[in-house]
Every structure is written in structure tokens, then in C-alpha cells.
C-alpha positions as CSV (number, residue, x, y, z in Angstrom):
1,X,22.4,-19.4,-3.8
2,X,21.4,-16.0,-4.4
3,X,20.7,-16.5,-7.4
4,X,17.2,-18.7,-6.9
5,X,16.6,-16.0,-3.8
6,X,16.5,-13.1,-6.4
7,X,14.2,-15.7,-8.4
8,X,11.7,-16.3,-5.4
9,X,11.7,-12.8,-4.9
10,X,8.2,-11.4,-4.9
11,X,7.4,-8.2,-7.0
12,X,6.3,-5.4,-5.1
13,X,4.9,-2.2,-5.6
14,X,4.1,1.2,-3.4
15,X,0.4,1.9,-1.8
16,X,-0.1,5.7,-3.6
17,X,-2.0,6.3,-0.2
18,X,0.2,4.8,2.5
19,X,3.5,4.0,1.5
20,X,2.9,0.3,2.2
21,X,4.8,-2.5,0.1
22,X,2.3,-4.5,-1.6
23,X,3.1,-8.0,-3.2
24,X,2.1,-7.7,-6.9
25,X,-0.5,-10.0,-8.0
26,X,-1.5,-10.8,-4.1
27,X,-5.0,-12.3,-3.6
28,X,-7.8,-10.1,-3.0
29,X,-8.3,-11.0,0.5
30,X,-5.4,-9.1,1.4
31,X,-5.2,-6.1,-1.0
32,X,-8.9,-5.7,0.7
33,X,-7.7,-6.2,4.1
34,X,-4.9,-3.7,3.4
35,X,-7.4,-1.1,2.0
36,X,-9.5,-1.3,5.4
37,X,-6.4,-1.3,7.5
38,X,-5.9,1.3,10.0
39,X,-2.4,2.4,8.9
40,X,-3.8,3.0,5.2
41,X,-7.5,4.6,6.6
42,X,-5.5,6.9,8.3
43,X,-3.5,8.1,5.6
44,X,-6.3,8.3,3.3
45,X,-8.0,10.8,6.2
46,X,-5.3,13.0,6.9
47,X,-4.7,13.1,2.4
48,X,-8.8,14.5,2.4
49,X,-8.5,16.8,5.5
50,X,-4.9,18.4,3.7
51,X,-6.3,18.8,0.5
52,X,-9.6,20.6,2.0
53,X,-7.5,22.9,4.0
54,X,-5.3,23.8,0.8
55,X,-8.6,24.6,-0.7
56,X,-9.2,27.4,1.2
């Protein structure tokens, strides 16, 4: 029913850096394996390379 699916539903939350969905409470393995991923490295570059250039 939907109720029990809205009860199994998982909290989630936004990455600040990427935009990812991250399951709230999720093991550490993962939240470190997201914060090495390519997707959010990326994102974290291009966030330090925009904030030098509005530097100058």
C-alpha cells in the first residue's frame, strides 16, 4: 500500500557540492566513496577555479 512505501522511504538530503541525493544516516563507506567520486571531485574543482576567478 502506499502507505508502508512512504514508511520504507529513505530520508534524503542534497550534496552542498554536487547536487547528489544522499540517503541520510548511510554508512561511511559510501558517504566516503561519494566524497572521492568523480561527479562530486569535479564539482568541488570547477566551485575553487569560479571562486578564484571572482576574486580577481
Amino acid at each position: 500500500t502506499a502507505e508502508l512505501a512512504a514508511a520504507q522511504e529513505k530520508q534524503m538530503e542534497v550534496c552542498d557540492v554536487c547536487g547528489a541525493f544522499l540517503i541520510v544516516g548511510d554508512a561511511q563507506q559510501r558517504i566516503d566513496d561519494h566524497l572521492m567520486g568523480k561527479q562530486h571531485v569535479g564539482y568541488a574543482r570547477l566551485k575553487g577555479a569560479l571562486q578564484e576567478i571572482m576574486v580577481w
